[in-house]
TORDO-794445 format. One record per atom (N, C-alpha, C, CB): residue in one letter; x, z, y. Coordinates in steps of 0.2 Angstrom, whole numbers, plus 5000, padded with zeros to 4 digits. Each point is the difference from the previous one (the first is absolute). Glycine has a CB too. Layout:
BEGIN
AXZY ...
END
This chain:
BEGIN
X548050404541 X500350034994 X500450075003 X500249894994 X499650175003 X500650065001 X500650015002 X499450014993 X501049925003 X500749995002 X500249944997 X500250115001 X499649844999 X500049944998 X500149964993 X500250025011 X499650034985 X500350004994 X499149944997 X501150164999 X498949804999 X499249964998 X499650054996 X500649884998 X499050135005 X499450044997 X499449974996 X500450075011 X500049914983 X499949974995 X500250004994 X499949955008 X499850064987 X500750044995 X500149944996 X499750124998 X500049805002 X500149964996 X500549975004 X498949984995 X501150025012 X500549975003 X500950025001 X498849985004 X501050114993 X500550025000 X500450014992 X499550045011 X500149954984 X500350004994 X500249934996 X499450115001 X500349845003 X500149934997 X500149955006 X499250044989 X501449955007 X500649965002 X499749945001 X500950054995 X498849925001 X499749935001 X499750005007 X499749984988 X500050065015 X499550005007 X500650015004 X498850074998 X500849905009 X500550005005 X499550065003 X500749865002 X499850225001 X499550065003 X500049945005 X500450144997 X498849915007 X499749975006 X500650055006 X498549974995 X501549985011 X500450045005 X499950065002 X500149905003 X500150145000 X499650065001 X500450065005 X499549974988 X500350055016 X500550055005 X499750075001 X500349895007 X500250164994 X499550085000 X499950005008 X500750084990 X498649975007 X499750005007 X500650065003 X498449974998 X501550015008 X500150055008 X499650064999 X500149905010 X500350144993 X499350075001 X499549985004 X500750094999 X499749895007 X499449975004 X499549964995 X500949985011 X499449974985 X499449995000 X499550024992 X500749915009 X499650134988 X499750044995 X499650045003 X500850014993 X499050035013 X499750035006 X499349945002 X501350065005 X498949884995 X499649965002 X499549974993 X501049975012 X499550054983 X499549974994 X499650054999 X500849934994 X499250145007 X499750045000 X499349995004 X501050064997 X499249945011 X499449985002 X499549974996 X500749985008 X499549964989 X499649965000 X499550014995 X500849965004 X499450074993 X499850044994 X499350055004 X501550014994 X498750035011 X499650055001 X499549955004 X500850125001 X499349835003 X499549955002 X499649974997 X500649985005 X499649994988 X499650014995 X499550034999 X500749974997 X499650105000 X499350044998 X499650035006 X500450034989 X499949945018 X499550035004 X499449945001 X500950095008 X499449854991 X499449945001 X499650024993 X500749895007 X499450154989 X499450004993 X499850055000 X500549944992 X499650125015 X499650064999 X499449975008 X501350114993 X498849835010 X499749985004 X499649954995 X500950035010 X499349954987 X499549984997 X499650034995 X500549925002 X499450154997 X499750034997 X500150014993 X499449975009 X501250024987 X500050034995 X500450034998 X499549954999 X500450104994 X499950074998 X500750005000 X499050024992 X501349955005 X500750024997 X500549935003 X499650084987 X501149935011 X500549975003 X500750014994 X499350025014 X501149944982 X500350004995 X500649995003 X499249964992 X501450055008 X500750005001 X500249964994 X500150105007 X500149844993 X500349984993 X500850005000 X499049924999 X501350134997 X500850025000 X500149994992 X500150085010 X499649874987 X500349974994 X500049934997 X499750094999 X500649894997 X499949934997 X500749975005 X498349984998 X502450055004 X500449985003 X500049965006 X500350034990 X499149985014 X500050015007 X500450025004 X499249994998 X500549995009 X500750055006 X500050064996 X499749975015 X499750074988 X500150094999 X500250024992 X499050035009 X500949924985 X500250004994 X500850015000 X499049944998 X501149995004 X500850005002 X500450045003 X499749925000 X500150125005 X500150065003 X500150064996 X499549955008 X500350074988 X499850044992 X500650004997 X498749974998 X501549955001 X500249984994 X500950035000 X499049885000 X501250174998 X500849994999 X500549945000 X499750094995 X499849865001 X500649954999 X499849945005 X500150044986 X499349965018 X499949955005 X500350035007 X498949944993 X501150135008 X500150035007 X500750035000 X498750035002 X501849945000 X500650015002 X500350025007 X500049944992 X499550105011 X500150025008 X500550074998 X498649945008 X501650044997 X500350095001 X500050035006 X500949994992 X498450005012 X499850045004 X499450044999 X500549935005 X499150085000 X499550054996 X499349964997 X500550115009 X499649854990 X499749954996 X500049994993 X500149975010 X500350064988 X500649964994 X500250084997 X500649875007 X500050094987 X500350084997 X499650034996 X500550035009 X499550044992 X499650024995 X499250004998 X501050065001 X498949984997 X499049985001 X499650025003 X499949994991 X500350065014 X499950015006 X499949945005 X500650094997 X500049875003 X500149975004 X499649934999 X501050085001 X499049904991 X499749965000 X499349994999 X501049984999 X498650105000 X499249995002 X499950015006 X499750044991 X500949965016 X499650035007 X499649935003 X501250115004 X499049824993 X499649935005 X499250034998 X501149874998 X498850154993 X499250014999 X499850055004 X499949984988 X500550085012 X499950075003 X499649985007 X501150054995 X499349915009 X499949985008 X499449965000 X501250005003 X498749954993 X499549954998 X499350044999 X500949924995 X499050145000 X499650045000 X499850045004 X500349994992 X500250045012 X499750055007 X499749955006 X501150094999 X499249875000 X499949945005 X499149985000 X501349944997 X498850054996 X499149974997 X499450065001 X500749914989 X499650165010 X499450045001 X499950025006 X500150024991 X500649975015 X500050015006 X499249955003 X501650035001 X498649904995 X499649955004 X499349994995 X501249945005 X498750114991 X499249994997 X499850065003 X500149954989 X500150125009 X499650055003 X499850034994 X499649945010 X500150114990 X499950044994 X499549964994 X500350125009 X499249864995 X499349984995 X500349934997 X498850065008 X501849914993 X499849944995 X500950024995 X499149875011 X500750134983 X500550004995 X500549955000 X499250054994 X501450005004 X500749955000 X500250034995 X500349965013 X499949984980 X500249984996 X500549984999 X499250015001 X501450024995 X500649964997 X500149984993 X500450065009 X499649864990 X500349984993 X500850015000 X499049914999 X501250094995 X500750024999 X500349974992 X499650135008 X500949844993 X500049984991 X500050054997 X500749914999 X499150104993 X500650084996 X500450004999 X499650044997 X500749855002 X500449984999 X500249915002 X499950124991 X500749895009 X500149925003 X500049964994 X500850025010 X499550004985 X500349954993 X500649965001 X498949984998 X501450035006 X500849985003 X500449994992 X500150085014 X500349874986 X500150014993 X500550044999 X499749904998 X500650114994 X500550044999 X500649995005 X499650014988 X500650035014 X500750035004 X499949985006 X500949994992 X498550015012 X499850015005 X499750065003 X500149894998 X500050145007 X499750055004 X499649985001 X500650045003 X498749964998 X499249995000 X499850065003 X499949924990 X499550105012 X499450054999 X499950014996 X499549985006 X500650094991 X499650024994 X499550055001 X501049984994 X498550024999 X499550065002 X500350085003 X499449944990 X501150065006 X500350095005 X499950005007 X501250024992 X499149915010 X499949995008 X499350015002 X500949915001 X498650054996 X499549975001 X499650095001 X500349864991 X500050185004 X499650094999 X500450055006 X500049984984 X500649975018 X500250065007 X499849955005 X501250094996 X498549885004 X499849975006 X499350015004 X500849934994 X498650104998 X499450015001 X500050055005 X499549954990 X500750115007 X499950075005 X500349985008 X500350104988 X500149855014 X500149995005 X499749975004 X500650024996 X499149955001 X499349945000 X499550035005 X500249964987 X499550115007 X499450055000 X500450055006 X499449994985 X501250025016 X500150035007 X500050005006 X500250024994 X499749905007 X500049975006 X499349965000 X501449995001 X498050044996 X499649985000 X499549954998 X500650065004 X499949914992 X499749944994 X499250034997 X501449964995 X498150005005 X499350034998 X500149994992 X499249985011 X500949974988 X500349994992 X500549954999 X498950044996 X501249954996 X500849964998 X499449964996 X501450094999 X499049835002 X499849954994 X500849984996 X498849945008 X501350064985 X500550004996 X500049934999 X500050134996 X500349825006 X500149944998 X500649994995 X499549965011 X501049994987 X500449994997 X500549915001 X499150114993 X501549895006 X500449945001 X499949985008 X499949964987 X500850015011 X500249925007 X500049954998 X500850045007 X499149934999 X500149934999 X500549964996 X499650025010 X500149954983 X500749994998 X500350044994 X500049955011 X499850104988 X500250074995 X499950004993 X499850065010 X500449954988 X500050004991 X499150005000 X501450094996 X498349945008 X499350004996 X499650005006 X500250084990 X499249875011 X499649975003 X499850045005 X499749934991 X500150085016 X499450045002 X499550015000 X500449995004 X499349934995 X499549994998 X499850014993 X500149945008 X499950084988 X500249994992 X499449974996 X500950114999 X499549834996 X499749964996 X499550024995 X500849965002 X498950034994 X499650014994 X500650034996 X499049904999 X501650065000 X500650044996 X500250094999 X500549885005 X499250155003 X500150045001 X499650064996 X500449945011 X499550124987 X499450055001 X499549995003 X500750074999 X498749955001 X499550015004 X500050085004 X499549904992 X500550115015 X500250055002 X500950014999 X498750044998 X501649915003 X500850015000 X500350055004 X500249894999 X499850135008 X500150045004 X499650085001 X500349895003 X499550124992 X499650065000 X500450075000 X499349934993 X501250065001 X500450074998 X500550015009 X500449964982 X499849995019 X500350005006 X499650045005 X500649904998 X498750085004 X499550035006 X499950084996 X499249875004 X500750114989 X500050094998 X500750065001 X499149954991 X501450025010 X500650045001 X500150005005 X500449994992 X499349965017 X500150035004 X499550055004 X500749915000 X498850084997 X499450055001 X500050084997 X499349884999 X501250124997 X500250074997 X500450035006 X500149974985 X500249985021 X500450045005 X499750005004 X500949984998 X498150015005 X499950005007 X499350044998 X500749895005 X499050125000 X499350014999 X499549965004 X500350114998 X500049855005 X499649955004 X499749944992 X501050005016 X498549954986 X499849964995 X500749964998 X498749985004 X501349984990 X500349964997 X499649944999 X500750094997 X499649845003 X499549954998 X500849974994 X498849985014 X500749994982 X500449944995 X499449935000 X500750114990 X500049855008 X500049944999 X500049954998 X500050045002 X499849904995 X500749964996 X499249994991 X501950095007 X498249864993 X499449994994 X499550044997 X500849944999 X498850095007 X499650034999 X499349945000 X500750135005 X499149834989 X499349975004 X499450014997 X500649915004 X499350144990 X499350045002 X499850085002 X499849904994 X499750105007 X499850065005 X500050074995 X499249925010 X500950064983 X500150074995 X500650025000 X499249964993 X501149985005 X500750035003 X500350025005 X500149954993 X499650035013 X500350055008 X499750074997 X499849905012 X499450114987 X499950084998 X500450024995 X498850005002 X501549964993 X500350054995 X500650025001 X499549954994 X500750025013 X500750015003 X499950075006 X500649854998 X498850155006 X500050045000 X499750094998 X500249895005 X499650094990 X499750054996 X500950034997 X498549924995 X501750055003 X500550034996 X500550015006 X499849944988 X500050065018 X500750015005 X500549985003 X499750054995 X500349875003 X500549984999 X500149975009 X499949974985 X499450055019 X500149975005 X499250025005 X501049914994 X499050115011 X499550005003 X499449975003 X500750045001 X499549874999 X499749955000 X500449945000 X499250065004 X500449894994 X500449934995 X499749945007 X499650024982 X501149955020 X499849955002 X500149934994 X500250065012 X499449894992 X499649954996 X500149945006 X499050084990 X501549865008 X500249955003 X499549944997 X501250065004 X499249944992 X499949924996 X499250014996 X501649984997 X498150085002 X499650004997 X499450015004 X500750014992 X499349985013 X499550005007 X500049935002 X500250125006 X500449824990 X500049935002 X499649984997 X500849985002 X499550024992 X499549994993 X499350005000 X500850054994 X499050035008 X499350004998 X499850055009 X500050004982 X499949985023 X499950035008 X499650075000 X499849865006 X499650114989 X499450064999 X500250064993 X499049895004 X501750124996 X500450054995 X499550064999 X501249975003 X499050065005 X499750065002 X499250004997 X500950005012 X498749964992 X499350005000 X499950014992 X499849935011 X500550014987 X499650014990 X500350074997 X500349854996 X500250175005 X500250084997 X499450035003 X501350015000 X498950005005 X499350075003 X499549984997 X500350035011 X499349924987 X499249994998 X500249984992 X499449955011 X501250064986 X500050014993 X500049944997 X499550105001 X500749845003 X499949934998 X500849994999 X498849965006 X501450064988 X500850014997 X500149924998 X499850144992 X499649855004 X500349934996 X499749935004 X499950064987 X499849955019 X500149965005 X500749985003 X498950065003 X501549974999 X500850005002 X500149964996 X500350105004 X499949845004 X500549954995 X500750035002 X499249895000 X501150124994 X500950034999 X500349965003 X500050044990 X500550015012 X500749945004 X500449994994 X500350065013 X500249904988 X500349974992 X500750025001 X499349894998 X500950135008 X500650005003 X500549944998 X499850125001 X499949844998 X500749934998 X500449995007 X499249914991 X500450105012 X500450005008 X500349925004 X500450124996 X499049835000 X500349935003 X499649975004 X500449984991 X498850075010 X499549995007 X500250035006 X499050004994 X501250065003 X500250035007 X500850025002 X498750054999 X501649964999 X500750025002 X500449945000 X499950124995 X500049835002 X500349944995 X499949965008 X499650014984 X499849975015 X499749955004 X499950035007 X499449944991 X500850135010 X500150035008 X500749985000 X499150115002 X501549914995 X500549975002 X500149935000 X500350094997 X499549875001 X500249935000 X499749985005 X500349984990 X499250075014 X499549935006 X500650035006 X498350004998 X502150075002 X500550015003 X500549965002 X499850094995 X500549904998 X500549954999 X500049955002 X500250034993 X499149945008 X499949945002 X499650005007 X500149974989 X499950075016 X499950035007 X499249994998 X501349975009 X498350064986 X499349984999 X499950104998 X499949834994 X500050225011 X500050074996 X499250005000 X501350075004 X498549984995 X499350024996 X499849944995 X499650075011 X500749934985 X499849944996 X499750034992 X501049935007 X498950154994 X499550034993 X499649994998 X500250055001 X499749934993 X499549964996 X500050084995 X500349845001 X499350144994 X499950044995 X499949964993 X499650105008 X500849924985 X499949954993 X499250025000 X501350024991 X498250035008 X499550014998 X499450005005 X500750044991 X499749985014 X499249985007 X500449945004 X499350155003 X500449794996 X500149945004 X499850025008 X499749924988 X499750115012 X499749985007 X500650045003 X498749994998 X501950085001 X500350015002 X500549945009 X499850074984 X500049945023 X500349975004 X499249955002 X501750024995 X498049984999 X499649955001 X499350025001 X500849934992 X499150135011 X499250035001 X499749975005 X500150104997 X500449875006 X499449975008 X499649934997 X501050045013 X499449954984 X499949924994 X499650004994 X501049985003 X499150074994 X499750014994 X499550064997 X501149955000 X498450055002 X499550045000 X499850034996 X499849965007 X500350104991 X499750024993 X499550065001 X501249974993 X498150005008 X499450055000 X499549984996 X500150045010 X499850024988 X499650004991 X499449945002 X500150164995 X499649805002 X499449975002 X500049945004 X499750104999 X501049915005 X499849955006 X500349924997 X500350125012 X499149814992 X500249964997 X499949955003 X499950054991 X500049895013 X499849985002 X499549944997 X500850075008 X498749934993 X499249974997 X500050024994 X499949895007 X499650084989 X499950024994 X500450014996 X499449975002 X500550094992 X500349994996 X500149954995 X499850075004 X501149914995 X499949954995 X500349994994 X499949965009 X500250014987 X500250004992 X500849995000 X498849944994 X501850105003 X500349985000 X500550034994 X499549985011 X501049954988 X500349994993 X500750025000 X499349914998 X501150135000 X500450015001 X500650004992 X499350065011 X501149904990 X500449974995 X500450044999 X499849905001 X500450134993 X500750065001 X500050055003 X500549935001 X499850094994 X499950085002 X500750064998 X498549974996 X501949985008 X500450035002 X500050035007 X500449944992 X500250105013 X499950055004 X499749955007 X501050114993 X499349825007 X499449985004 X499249974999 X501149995004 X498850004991 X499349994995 X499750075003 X500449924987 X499950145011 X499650074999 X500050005007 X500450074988 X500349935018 X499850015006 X499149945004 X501850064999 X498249894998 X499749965004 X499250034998 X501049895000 X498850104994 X499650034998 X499850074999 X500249914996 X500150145008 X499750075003 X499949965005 X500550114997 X499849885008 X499949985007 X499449955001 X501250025002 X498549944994 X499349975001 X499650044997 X500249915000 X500150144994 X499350034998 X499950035006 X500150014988 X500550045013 X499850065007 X499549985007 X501450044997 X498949865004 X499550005004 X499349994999 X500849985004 X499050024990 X499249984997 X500049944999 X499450075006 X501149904992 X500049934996 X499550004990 X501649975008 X498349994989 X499950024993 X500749954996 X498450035001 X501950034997 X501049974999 X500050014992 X500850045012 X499349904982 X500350014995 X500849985001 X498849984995 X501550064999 X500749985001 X500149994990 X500550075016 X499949864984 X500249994992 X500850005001 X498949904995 X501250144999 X500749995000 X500049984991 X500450105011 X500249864988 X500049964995 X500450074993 X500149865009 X500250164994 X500350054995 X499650064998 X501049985006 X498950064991 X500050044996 X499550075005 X501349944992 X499250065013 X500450055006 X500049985006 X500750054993 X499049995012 X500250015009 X500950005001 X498750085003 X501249925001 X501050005004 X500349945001 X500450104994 X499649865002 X500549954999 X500950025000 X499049945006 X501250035000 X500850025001 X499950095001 X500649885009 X498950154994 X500250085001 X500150044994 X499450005010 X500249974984 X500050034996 X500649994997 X499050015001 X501449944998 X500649994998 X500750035001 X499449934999 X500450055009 X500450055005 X500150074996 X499549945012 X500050104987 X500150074998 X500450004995 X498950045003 X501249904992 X500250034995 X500850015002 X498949954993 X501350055014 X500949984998 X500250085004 X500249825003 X500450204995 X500050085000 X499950025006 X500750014991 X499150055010 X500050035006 X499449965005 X501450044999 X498549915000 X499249985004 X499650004995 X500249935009 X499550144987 X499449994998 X499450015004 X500550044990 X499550015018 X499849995002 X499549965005 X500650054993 X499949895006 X499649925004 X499450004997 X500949915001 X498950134992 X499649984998 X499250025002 X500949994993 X499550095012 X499450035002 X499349965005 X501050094999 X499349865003 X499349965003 X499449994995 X500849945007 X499350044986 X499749964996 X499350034999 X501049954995 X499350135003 X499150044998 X499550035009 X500850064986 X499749945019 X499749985006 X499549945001 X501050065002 X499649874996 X499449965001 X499549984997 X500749985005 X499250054988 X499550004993 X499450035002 X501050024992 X499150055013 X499550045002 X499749955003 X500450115001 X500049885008 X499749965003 X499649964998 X500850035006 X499349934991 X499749934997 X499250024997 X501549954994 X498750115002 X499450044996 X499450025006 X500950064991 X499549965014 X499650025006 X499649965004 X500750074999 X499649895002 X499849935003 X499649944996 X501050025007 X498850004985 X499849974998 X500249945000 X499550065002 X501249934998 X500249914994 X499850004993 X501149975005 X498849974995 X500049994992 X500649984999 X498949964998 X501250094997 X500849954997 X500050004993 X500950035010 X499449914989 X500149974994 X500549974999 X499149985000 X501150064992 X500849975001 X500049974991 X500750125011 X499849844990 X500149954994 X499749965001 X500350054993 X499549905014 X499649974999 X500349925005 X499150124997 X500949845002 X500449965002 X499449935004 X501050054990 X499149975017 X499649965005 X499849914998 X500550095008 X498949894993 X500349924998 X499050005003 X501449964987 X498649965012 X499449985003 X499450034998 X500549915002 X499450134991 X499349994997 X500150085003 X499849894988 X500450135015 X500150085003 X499949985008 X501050074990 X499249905013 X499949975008 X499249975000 X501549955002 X498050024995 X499649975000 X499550074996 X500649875001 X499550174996 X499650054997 X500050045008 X500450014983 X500350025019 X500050065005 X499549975009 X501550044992 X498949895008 X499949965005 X500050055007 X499349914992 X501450125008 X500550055006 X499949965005 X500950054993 X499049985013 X500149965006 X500850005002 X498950045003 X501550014995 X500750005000 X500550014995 X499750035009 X500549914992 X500650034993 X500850025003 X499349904989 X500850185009 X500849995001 X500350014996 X500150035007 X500449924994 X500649974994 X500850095000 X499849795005 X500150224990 X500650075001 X500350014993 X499450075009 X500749864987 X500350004996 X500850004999 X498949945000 X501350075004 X500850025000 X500549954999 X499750094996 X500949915001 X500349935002 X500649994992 X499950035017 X500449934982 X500350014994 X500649985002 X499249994994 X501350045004 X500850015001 X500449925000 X499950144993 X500649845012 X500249955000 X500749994997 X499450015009 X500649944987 X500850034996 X500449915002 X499450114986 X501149915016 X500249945002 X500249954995 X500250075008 X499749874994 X500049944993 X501050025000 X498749865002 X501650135001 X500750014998 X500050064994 X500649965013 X499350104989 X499950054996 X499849994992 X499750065012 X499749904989 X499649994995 X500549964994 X498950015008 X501449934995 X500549954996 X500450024996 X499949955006 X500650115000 X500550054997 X500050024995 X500050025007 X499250034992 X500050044995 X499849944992 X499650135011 X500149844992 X499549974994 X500749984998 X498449965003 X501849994999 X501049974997 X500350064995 X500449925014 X499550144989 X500550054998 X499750044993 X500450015012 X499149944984 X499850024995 X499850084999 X500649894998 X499550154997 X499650064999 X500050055006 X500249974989 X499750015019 X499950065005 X499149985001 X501650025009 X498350044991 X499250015001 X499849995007 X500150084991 X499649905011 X499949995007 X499250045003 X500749864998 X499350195006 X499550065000 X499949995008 X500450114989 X498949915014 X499750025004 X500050085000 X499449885001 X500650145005 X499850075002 X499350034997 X500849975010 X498749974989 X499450024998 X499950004990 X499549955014 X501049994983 X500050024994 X500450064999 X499949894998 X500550145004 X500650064999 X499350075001 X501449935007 X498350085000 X499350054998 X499749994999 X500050045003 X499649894998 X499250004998 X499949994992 X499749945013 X500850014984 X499949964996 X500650044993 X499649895010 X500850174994 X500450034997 X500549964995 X499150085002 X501149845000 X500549974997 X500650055000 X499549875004 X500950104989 X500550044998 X500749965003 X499350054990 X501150005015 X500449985004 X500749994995 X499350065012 X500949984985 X500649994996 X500350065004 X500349844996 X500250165000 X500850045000 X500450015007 X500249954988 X499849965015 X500249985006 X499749955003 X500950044997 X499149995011 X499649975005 X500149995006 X499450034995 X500249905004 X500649975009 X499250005005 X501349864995 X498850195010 X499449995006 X500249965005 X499450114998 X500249825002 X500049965005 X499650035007 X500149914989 X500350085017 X499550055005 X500350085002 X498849944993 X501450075013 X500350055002 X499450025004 X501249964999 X498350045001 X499450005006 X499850084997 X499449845004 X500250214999 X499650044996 X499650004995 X500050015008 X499749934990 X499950014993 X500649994994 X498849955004 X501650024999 X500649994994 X500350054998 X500249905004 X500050155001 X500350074999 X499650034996 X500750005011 X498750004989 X499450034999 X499949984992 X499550015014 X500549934985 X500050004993 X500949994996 X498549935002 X501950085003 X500850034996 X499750064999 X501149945007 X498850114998 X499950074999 X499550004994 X500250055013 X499249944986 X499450004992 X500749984997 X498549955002 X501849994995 X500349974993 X500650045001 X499649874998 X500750185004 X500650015001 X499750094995 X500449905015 X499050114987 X499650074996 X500250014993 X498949995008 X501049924988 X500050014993 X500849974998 X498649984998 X501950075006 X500549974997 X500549954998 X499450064999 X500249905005 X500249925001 X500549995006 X498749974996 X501949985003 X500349985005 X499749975005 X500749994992 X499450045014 X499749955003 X500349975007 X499050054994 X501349885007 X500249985004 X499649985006 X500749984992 
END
C-alpha cells in the first residue's frame, strides 16, 4: 500500500467489511518493487515478445499510488501529483531500461476510479495530465481502463453497462498525446471496435472477454465471417464471477465462459470440425434449450447425423426468457448464433413436437440426450400457506414470462437468489409493488 490506507474502495467506504491489514511501503522497498517490475519485462523480452503492458489501473499498487484519496505520503512519493505519479514514472524507465528499444511498453491507466460521492478518487482530468507525462518518458502507447476494486461501477462491466462504456474517456486522453490510445470495456463485436476507431474515439480496441467467448474473433473478422462469432454476453458469471470465487476458495484460474463451455476445457474437449471417433452415428437430442442447442452443434460439428425436438413453439428455453428481464436483452444474443450453427451442421430440428415411443422406433437413434431442463421446486410448507390464505395467487417465474400470468398490484418474491431479484426487477417495470 502507498501509505497504508486499504487499497480497496469497498473496503474503505463500507463499514460492514473489516479493511484488509495493510502497511506503506519503505522507499527501500518501493525501489525493490520497482525492480521487480523491470525483471518482469526483461523475462518477456527474453522470451520474445512484442510488447509489455504496465497495469496502473483498476486500484492496484501503482493505481493506488495515483489515487489522492488512497496515497497519503508526504514524501516524494506522495502529495501532490507529481509526487504521486513518480512510483509509475520509475516503474516505466525502469521497464524500458530492461526491454530495449524494439519491444513496446505500454501503460493502462483509469480515466476514472468511480470513488463515490465525497471522496477524492482519480478523475479523468488526472487521467488527461497524466498521458502527456506518460508519452514523455517514453510510453509507446496508453490503454484507458476504468474503476477499483469495489467502486460505484464495475471494472469489468456487466451487460447493465453501454457497450463500449470507456470510450469517451480513451477519447479525451488521446486529444492530449500523440502516441496510440487504446479503449476498453464492452466492446464484443469487431464492427464496433472499427466504428470506434473510425470515429476517433481511440487508436485500437482491446478485447478481453470476447476472445473468451469466441478464441477465433480475430480470424472470423478478417475473412468476413461476422455471423460466425459467437458474442460475449458480458453477464460476467463464467469469467470474473467464477474467477473470483475459485480465489476465495484458494482454487484461482477457475475461468469458465456462459457461452463457450470448452473455455479451461480444450485439452479435454476437442472441438474439430469432422472429427469423430468410428462411424458416424444417429443422434436424438431432446430440448432445445441452450444445453439441447449446445449438445447438438457439438455432434453435429463432429459428423454425427443430430435431430433435436423441442416441445415449444421456439429454441432457447430459460435464455430466451432470461432476455426478457431489463437490461439482459442481450443473453439473448446466443440464440440466432446457435440457429446458424444448427443450419450449418445440418440438424434437423423440429419443434412442437413432443418425444415418445412411436418417434424412438421410427428414428431408432443410437444416442439419445435428455436436455429437457428442470421444473422449479416450491416448497410444500410454502405451498399450504398460500393455498390456506385463500385469494393469493401462487406464480412460478416461468408463468410470470413464459405464460405471461397476471401478477396483481402486490407481490411477494420468494427467493433472494439471481433469478428472484431478476424477476422483482421485470414486475417492479409495470408499476407494481414489489416486495
Amino acid at each position: 500500500s502507498p501509505s497504508g490506507v486499504a487499497a480497496n474502495a469497498q473496503a474503505v467506504f463500507d463499514a460492514a467489511r473489516e479493511a484488509p491489514q495493510t502497511k506503506a511501503l519503505t522507499i527501500p522497498e518501493i525501489a525493490e518493487v520497482v525492480g521487480h517490475f523491470a525483471a518482469a519485462a526483461g523475462r518477456c523480452r527474453q522470451a520474445g515478445l512484442d510488447f509489455v503492458e504496465i497495469h496502473a489501473g483498476h486500484g492496484y499498487l501503482i493505481s493506488a499510488f495515483l489515487s489522492p484519496f488512497f496515497n497519503r505520503r508526504d514524501d516524494a512519493y506522495g502529495g501532490d501529483f507529481e509526487g504521486r505519479s513518480r512510483f509509475l514514472v520509475d516503474i516505466l524507465k525502469a521497464t524500458k531500461a530492461a526491454v530495449g528499444p524494439r519491444v513496446a511498453v505500454g501503460v493502462k491507466i483509469n480515466g476514472d476510479d468511480f470513488m463515490p460521492p465525497g471522496l477524492e478518487g482519480w478523475t479523468l482530468d488526472d487521467a488527461c495530465r497524466l498521458a502527456p507525462i506518460l508519452e514523455a518518458e517514453g510510453a509507446d502507447y496508453i490503454s484507458v481502463t476504468a474503476g477499483a476494486m469495489g467502486s460505484t461501477r464495475l471494472t469489468v462491466p456487466p451487460m447493465y453497462e453501454p457497450q463500449g462504456c470507456f470510450a469517451d474517456m480513451a477519447e479525451a486522453v488521446r486529444s492530449t498525446v500523440s502516441i496510440p490510445v487504446a479503449t476498453v470495456g464492452r466492446v464484443k463485436h469487431p464492427a464496433m471496435a472499427d466504428a470506434l476507431i473510425r470515429d476517433g474515439k481511440a487508436d485500437f480496441v482491446c478485447m478481453g472477454r470476447a476472445m473468451i467467448a469466441d478464441s477465433q474473433i480475430v480470424d472470423k473478422a478478417r475473412a468476413g465471417d461476422l455471423d460466425d462469432i459467437r458474442l460475449c454476453l458480458a453477464d460476467c458469471r463464467g469469467c470474473i464471477d467464477q474467477e473470483m470465487r475459485g480465489i476465495k476458495a484458494g482454487h484461482p484460474g477457475s475461468t469458465s465462459c456462459v457461452v463457450n463451455p470448452r473455455m479451461q476445457r480444450e485439452s479435454v474437449c476437442i472441438d474439430i470440425e469432422g472429427d469423430r471417433k468410428g462411424a458416424a452415428k444417429t443422434v436424438l437430442v431432446v430440448g432445445g434449450g441452450l444445453a439441447g442447442l449446445e449438445a447438438a452443434r457439438r455432434t453435429a460439428f463432429s459428423g454425427h447425423r443430430v435431430t433435436l425436438c423441442e416441445s415449444r413453439s421456439w429454441l432457447g428455453g430459460q435464455i430466451r426468457l432470461a432476455a426478457m428481464i431489463p437490461g439482459r436483452v442481450e443473453i439473448g444474443d446466443m440464440l440466432p448464433w446457435y440457429e446458424r450453427q444448427l443450419a450449418k451442421h445440418g440438424v434437423e430440428v423440429r419443434l412442437g413436437v413432443i418425444v415418445d415411443a412411436a418417434m424412438l422406433d421410427a428414428l431408432k437413434p443410437d444416442v439419445v440426450v435428455i436436455a429437457t431442463g428442470s421444473e422449479p421446486s416450491v416448497p410444500q410448507n410454502l405451498m399450504g400457506l398460500i393455498s390456506s390464505a385463500g385469494d393469493i395467487a401462487m406464480l412460478t417465474v416461468d408463468d410470470v414470462l413464459e405464460h405471461h400470468a397476471e401478477a396483481g398490484a402486490n407481490v411477494l418474491v420468494v427467493g433472494g437468489d439471481q433469478i428472484g431479484m431478476q424477476v422483482a426487477d421485470y414486475l417492479s417495470e409495470g408499476g407494481r409493488t414489489v416486495c
